[in-house]
C-alpha positions as a printed NumPy array, in Angstrom:
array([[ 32.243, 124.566, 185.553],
       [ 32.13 , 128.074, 186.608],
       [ 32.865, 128.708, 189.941],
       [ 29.818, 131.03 , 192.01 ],
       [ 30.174, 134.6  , 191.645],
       [ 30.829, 136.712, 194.783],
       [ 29.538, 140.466, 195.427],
       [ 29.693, 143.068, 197.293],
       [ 27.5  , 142.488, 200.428],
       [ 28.169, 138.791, 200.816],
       [ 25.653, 137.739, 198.314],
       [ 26.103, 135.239, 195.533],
       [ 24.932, 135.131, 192.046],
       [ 25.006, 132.613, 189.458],
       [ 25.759, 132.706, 185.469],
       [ 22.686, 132.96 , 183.777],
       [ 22.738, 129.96 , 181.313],
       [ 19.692, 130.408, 179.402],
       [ 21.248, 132.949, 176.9  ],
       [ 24.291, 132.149, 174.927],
       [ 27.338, 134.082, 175.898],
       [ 25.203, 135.807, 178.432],
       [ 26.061, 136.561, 182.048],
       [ 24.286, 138.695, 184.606],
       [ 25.305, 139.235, 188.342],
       [ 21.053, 139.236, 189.539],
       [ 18.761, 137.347, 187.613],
       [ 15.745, 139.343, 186.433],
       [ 12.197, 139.374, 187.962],
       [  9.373, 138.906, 185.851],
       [  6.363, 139.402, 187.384],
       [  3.572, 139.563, 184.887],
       [ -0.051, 141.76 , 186.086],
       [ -0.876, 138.296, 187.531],
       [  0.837, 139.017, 190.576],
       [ -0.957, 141.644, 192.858],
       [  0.784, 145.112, 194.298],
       [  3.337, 144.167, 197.384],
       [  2.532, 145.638, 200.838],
       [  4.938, 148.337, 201.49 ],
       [  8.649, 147.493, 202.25 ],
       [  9.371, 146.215, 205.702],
       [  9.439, 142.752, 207.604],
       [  6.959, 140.423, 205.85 ],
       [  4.853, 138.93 , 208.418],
       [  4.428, 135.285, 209.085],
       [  1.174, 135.139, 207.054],
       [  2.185, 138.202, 204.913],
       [  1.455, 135.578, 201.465],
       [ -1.734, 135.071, 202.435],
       [ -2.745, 139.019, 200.921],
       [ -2.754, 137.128, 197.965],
       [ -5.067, 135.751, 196.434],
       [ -4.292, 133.956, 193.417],
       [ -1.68 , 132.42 , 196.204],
       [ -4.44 , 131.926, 198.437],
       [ -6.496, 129.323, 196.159],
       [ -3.32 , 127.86 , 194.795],
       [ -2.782, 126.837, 198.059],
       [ -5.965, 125.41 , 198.81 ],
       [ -5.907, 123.267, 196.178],
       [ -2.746, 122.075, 196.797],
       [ -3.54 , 121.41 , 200.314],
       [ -6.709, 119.131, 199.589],
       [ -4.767, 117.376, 196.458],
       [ -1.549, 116.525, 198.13 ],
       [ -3.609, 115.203, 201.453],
       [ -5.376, 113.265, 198.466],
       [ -2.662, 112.172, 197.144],
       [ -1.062, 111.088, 200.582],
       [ -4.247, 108.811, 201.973],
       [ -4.135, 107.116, 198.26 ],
       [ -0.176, 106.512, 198.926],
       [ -0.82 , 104.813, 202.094],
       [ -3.577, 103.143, 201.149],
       [ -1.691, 101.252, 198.087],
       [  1.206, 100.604, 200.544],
       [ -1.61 ,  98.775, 202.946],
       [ -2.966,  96.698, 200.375],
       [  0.487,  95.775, 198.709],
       [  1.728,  94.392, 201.847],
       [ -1.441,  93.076, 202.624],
       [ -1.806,  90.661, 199.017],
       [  2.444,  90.151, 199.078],
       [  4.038,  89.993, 202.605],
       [  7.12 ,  91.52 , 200.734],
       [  9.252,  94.118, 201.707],
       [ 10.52 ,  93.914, 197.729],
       [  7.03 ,  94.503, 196.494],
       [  6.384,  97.738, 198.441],
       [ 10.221,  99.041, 197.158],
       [  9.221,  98.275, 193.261],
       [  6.557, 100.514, 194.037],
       [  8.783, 103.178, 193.619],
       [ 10.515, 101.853, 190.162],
       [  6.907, 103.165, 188.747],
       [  7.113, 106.019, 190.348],
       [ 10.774, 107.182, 189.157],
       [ 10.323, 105.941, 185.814],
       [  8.044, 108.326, 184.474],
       [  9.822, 110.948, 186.   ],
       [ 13.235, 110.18 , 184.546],
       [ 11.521, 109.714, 181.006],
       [  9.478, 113.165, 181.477],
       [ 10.893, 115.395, 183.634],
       [ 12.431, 117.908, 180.852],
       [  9.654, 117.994, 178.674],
       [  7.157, 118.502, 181.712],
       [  9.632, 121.511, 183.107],
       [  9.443, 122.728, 178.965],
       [  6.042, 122.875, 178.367],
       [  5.199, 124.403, 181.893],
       [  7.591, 127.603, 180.466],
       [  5.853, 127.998, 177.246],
       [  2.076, 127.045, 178.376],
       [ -0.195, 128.833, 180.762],
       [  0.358, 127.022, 184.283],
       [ -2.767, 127.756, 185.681],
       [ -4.281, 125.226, 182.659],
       [ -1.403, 122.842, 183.279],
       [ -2.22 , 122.384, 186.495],
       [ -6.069, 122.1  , 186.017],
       [ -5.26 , 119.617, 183.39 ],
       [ -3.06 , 117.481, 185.755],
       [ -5.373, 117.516, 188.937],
       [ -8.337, 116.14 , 186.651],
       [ -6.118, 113.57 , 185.648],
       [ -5.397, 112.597, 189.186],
       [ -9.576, 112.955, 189.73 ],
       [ -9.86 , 110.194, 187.351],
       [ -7.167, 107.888, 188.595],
       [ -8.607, 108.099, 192.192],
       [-11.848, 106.548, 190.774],
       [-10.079, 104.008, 188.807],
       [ -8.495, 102.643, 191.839],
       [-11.926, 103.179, 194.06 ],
       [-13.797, 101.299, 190.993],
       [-11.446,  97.803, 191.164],
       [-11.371,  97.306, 194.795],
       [-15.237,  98.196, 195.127],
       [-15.693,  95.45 , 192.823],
       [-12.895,  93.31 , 194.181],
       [-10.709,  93.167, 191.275],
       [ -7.539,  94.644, 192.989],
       [ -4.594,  93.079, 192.162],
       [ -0.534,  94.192, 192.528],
       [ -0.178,  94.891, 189.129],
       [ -3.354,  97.563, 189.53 ],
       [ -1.272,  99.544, 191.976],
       [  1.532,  99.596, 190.151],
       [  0.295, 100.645, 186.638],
       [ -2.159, 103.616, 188.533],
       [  1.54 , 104.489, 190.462],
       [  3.124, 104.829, 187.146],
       [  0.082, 106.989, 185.006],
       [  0.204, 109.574, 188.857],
       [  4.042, 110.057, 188.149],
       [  3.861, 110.508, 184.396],
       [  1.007, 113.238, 185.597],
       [  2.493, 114.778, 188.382],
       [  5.552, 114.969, 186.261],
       [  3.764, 117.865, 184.557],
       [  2.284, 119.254, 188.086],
       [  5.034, 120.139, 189.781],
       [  7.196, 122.411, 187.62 ],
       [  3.944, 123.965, 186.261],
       [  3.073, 125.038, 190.656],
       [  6.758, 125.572, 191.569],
       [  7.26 , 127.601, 188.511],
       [  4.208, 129.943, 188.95 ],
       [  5.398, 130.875, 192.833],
       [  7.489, 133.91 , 191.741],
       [  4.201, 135.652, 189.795],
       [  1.982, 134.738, 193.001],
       [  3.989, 137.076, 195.425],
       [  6.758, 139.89 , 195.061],
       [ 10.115, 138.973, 195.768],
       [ 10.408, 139.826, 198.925],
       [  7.441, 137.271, 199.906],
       [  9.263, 134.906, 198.222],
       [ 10.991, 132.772, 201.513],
       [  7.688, 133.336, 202.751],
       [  5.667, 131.922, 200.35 ],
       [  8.377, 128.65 , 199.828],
       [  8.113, 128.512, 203.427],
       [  4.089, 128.4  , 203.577],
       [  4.085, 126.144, 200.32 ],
       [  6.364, 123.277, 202.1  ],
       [  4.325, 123.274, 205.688],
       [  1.048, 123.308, 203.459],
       [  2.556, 120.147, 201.734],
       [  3.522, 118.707, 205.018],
       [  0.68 , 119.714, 207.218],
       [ -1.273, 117.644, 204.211],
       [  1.448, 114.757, 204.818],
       [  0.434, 115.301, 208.348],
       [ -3.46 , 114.43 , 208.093],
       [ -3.365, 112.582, 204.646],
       [ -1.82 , 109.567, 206.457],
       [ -3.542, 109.486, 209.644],
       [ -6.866, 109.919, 207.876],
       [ -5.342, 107.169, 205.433],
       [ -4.967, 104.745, 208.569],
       [ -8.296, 105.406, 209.974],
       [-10.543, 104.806, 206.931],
       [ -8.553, 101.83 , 206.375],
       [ -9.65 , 100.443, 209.431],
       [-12.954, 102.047, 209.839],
       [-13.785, 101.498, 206.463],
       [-11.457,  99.264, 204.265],
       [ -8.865, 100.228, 201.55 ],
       [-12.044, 100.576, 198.726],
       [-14.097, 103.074, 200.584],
       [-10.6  , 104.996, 201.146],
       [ -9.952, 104.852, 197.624],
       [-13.561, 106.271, 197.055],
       [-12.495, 109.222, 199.69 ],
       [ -9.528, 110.02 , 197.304],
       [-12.317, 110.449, 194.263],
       [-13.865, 112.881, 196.049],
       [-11.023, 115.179, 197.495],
       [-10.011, 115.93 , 194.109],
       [-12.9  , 117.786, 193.561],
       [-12.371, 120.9  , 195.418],
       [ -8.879, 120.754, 194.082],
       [-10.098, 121.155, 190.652],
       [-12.324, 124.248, 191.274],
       [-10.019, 126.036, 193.372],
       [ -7.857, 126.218, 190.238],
       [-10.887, 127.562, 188.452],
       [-10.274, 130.753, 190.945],
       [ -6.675, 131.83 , 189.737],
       [ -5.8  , 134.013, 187.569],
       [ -4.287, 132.813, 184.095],
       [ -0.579, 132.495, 183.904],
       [  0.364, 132.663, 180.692],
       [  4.14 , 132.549, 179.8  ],
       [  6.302, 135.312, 178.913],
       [  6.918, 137.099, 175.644],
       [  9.668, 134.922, 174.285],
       [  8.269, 131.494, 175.086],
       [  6.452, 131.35 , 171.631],
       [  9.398, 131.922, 169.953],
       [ 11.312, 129.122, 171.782],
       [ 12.141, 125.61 , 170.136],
       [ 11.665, 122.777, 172.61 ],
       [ 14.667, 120.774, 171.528],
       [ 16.764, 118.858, 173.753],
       [ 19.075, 121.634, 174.401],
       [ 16.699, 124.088, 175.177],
       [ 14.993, 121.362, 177.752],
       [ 18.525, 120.8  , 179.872],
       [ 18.804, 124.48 , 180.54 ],
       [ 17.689, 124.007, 183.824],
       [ 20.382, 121.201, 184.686],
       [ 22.642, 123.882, 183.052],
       [ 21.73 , 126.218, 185.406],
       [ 21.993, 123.706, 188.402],
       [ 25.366, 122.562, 187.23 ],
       [ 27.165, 126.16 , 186.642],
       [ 26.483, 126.682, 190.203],
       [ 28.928, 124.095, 192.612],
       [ 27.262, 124.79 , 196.054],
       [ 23.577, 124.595, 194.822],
       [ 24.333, 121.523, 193.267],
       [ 26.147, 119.906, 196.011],
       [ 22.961, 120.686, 198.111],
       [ 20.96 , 119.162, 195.586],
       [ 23.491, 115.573, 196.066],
       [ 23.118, 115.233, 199.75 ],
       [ 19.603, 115.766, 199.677],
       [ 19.282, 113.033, 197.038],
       [ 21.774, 110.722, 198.717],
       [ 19.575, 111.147, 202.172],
       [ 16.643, 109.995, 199.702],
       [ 18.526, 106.993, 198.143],
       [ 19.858, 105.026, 201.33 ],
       [ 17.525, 106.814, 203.702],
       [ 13.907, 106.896, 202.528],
       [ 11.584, 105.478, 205.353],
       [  8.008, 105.869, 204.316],
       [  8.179, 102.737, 202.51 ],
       [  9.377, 100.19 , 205.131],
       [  6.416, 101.913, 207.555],
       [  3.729,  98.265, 206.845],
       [  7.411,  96.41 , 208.612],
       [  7.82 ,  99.317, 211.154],
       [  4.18 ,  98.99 , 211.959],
       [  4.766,  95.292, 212.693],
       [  7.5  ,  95.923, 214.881],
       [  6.231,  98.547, 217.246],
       [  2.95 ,  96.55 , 216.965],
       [  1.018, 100.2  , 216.145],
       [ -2.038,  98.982, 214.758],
       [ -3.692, 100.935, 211.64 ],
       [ -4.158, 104.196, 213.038],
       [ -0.666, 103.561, 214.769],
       [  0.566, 102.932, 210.882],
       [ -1.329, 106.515, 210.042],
       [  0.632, 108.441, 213.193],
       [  4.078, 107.207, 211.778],
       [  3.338, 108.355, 208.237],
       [  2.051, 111.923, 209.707],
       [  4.56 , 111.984, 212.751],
       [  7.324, 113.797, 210.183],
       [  5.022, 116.097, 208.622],
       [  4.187, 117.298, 212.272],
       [  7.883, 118.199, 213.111],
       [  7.846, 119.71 , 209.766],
       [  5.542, 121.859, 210.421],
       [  6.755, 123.01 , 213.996],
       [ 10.216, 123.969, 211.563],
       [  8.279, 125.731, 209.325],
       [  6.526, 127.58 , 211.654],
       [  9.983, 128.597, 213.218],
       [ 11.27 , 129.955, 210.187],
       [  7.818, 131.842, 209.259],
       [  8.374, 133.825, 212.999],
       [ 12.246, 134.068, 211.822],
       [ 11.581, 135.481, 208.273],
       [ 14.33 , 135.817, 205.931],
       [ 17.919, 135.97 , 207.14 ],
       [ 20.809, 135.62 , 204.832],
       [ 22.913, 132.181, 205.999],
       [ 21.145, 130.215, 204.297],
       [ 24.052, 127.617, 203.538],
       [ 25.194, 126.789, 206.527],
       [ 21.311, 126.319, 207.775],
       [ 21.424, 123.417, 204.737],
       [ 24.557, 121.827, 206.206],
       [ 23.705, 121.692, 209.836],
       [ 19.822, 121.32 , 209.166],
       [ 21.451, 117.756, 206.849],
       [ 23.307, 116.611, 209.691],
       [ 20.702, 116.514, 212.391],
       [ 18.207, 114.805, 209.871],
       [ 20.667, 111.563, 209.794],
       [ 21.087, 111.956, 213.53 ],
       [ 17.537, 111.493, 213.704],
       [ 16.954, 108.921, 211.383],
       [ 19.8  , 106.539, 213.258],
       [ 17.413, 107.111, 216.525],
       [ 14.533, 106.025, 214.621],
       [ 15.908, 103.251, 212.89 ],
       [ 17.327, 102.181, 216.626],
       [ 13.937, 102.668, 218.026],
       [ 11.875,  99.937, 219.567],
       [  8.927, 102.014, 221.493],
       [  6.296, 103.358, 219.842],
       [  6.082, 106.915, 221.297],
       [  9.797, 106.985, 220.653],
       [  9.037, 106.401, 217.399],
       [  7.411, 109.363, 216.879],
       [  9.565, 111.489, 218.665],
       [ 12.275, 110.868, 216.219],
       [ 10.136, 111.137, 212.77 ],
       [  8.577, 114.34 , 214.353],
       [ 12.486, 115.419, 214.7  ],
       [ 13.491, 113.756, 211.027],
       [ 10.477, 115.705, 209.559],
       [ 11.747, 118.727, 211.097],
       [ 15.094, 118.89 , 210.114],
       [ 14.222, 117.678, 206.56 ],
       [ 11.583, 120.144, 206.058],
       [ 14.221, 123.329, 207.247],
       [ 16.824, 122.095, 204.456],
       [ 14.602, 121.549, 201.7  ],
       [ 12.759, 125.073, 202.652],
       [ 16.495, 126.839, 202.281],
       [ 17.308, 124.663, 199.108],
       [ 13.886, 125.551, 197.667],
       [ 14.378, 129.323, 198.42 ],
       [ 18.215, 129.391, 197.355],
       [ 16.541, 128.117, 193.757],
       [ 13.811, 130.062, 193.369],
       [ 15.875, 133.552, 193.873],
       [ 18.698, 132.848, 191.841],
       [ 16.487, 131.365, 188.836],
       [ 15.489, 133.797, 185.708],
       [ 11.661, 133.428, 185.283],
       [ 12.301, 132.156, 181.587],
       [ 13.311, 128.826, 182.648],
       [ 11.945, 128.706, 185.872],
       [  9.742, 125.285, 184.909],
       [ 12.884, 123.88 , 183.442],
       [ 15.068, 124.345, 187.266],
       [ 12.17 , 123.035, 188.672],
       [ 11.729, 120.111, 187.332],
       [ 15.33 , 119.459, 188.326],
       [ 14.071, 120.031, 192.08 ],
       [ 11.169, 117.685, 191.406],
       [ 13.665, 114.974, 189.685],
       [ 15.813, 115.117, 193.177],
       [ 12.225, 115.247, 195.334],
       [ 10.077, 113.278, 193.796],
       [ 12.621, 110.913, 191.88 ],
       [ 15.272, 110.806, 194.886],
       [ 12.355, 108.945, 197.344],
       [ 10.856, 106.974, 194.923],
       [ 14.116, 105.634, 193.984],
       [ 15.346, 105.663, 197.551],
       [ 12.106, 103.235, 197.912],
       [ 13.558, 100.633, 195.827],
       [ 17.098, 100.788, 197.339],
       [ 16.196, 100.803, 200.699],
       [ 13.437,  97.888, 200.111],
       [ 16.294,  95.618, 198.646],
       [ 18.469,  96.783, 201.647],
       [ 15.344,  95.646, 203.543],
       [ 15.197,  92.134, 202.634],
       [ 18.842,  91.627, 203.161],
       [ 19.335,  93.781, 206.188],
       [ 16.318,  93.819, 208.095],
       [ 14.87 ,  97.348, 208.189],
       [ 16.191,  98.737, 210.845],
       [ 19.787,  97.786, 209.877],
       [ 18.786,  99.529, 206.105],
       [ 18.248, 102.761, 207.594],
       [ 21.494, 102.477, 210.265],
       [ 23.534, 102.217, 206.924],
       [ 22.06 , 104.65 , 205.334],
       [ 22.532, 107.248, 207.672],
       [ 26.073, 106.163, 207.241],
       [ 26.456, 106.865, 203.691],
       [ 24.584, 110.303, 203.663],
       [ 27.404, 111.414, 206.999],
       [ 30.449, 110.   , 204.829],
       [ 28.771, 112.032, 201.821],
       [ 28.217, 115.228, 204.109],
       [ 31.785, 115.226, 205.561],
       [ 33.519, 115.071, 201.974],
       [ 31.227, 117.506, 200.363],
       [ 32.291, 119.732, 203.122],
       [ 36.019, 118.826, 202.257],
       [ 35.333, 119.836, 198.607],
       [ 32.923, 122.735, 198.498],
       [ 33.749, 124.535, 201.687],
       [ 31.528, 127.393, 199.716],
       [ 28.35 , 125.646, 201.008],
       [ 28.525, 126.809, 204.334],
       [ 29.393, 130.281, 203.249],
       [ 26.291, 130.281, 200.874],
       [ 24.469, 133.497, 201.42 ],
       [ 20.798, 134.597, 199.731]])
C-alpha cells in the first residue's frame, strides 16, 4: 500500500483511488448550488453551521429520528431481557443488526453517489415510520415475542444501511469547507445529545407507560423527521454518476480509499477493536441489576455517555479547527479504555455515571477527529462509498461488539467482559503505535 503523502506545511494528502492511474495531492471540492454562499473568511463560530439552512433541517430531522431510534433500542433491550433472562439473547441482538450491514453496506454507499440523497433519505426515514408501528401494533395487541424484535432489528439495519452514507455523504454540499469540522462536530453532539434524551425518555415511558405505549411514541417521532426532509433542497449527484457502472469494483472504492491511506486506517482498527471487546450498551438490563437503578436509573446509564459527549463536543465547537488532529485520536483512544476499566470496576450508581459521562466524552472527541480526517481528504465522487466504510466500523463495530461482549458476558460476568476488553483495545493501541508512528503525526 502506498504510504501517506507529506507536503509542505505539515499537511497530508492521500492518493485519490477513484480514477485509474490517477493521483492528486488535495482532493477536489464539489459543492453543487445546493450549498449556500460561506460567510466571509475568518474563525467559524461555534454555531457558524447553523447559517445554513438546508443544514439546519437536516439536522432536525436527524435529531428527532435518531432520539427515535434510541427510545425504540432501549425499549427492545427491556423487553428482551424481560421475556429471556439472558445475557446471550440481548448480544444476538446485534447478529441482526451487523448482518444487513455486512451484506449491504457497498451497494447502500453506491447508490447514495449516483441517487439524489435528499430522496434516499426520505425514503429510509418512512421506512423506519413504518417499522415503529409494526412493533407498537404487536405489543398493543400482546403478540410480542423474541423473534419480533429480532426480525424488526434486522429490516432497521438493512434500512439504515442506506441512511447513513446517503446523510454523511451530503455534509460537504450543506456547508463550505471551512465549516466542515464544524458541521462534523455539530452532527456527532446532535446524534449524542439524541442518545442523551432518547434513553432516558426510553426508561421513563417504560415505566410510566409500558414497552407498547413506548413503541407507539416511536410511531409518532418519525413524523416530524419525515417532513423536515421535505424542507431541503434536492441533492442530486454529480455529472459523472450516470455514467458510472455499479459493479463490484466500482462499489470497494471507498475501502480503496481507506486502505491506500495507513494512519486513517489504523484509526479506523482501534476504533473497531474498542467496539468489538468493549461495547457496553448492551449489558446495561445486567448493569441495571447490579447498581439496583431502577427504570429511569436504566434510562440515565444509556444517556450518561451521550452527556459527556456532548460536554466534548461542545469543547471542540469553542476550540474550532486546529491541525493535530492525530495525536487528539491517540490520546482521546486511550482515556476512553481508562474510563471504561472504571466503569466496568464500578459498584455505585453515581459512580456509574461519572465514568460513562467520561467514556462518552472521550469516545465522542475521537470519532469527531476520525469523522473530520475522512470527510476532508475524501473526493465528493465517492464520498457515499467512504462512508459507508465509516458506518460498517460504527454501526457494524457495536453491533458486533454486542454479540462478543454478550458471550464474554455469560462466561465472564459483565464486569469482568469489559475489564478484558479494555485490555485488548490498550495491547492494540500500544502496537499500532509501534507500527504506524505516522498516527500521532497526522495533521488536517
Amino acid at each position: 500500500m502506498p504510504d501517506v503523502v507529506r507536503r509542505g506545511g505539515g499537511r497530508w494528502s492521500t492518493p485519490d483511488v477513484s480514477r485509474a492511474g490517477a493521483c492528486v495531492t488535495e482532493p477536489p471540492d464539489r459543492r453543487t448550488e445546493t450549498a449556500e454562499a460561506a460567510p466571509s473568511a475568518g474563525r467559524v463560530s461555534p454555531w457558524g453551521s447553523l447559517a445554513f439552512a438546508n443544514f439546519r433541517w437536516v439536522l432536525v430531522s436527524f435529531v428527532v429520528g435518531f432520539m427515535g431510534f434510541q427510545i425504540r433500542q432501549v425499549t427492545n433491550l427491556w423487553v428482551i431481557w424481560e421475556l429471556t433472562g439472558s445475557t446471550l439473547s440481548l448480544g444476538l441482538l446485534g447478529i441482526f443488526q451487523f448482518a444487513p450491514m455486512l451484506i449491504l453496506v457497498f451497494i447502500g454507499g453506491s447508490i447514495a453517489d449516483i441517487v439524489d440523497r435528499r430522496t434516499l433519505l426520505i425514503l429510509t426515514q418512512t421506512g423506519n415510520f413504518a417499522l415503529a408501528g409494526i412493533l407498537a401494533t404487536l405489543f398493543l395487541t400482546d403478540n410480542i415475542q423474541v423473534w419480533h424484535i429480532y426480525m424488526t432489528t434486522l429490516v432497521t439495519s438493512a434500512v439504515n444501511t442506506f441512511e447513513g452514507p446517503a446523510r454523511m455523504a451530503m455534509l460537504p454540499r450543506l456547508v463550505p469547507r471551512t465549516h466542515m469540522m464544524n458541521a462534523i462536530t455539530m452532527n456527532q453532539a446532535a446524534r449524542h445529545a439524541s442518545m442523551l434524551i432518547g434513553p432516558a425518555i426510553g426508561g421513563l415511558l417504560i415505566g410510566l407507560v409500558g414497552p407498547g405505549w413506548t413503541y407507539a411514541a416511536v410511531f409518532v417521532v418519525f413524523i416530524p423527521t419525515v417532513g423536515a426532509l421535505f424542507l431541503v433542497s434536492p441533492m442530486p449527484p454529480d455529472a459523472s454518476a450516470g455514467r458510472r457502472r455499479m459493479d463490484v469494483s466500482s462499489m470497494l472504492a471507498g475501502f480503496r480509499f481507506v486502505f491506500s491511506t495507513h494512519a486513517i486506517l489504523v484509526m479506523l482498527l482501534l476504533d473497531v477493536v474498542a467496539m468489538f471487546f468493549t461495547h457496553h450498551r448492551g449489558l446495561m438490563p445486567v448493569f441495571e441489576e447490579i447498581l439496583n437503578a431502577g427504570s429511569f436509573g436504566y434510562g440515565l446509564l444509556f444517556s450518561a455517555p451521550a452527556a459527556g459527549f456532548l460536554v466534548g463536543s461542545g469543547a471542540l465547537l469553542l476550540l474550532g479547527d486546529f491541525k493535530h488532529k492525530g495525536a487528539m485520536v491517540v490520546g482521546s483512544y486511550a482515556a476512553y479504555l481508562v474510563s471504561m476499566a472504571m466503569f466496568a470496576l464500578s459498584t455505585n450508581f453515581l459512580f456509574s455515571l461519572a465514568a460513562l459521562a467520561l467514556v462518552g466524552a472521550t469516545d465522542g472527541i475521537g470519532a469527531i477527529m476520525r469523522s473530520t480526517i475522512v470527510q476532508m481528504a475524501v473526493p465528493d465522487d465517492i464520498r457515499g462509498r467512504t462512508t459507508a466504510v465509516l458506518q460498517l466500523s460504527n454501526r457494524g463495530g457495536p453491533s458486533l461488539g454486542q454479540v462478543i461482549v454478550g458471550a464474554m458476558a455469560a462466561a465472564l460476568l459483565a464486569p469482568n467482559a469489559l475489564l478484558v476488553g479494555t485490555a485488548i483495545g490498550a495491547a492494540t493501541l500500544v502496537i499500532a503505535l509501534l507500527l504506524v508512528r505516522d498516527i500521532v503525526r497526522y495533521q488536517s
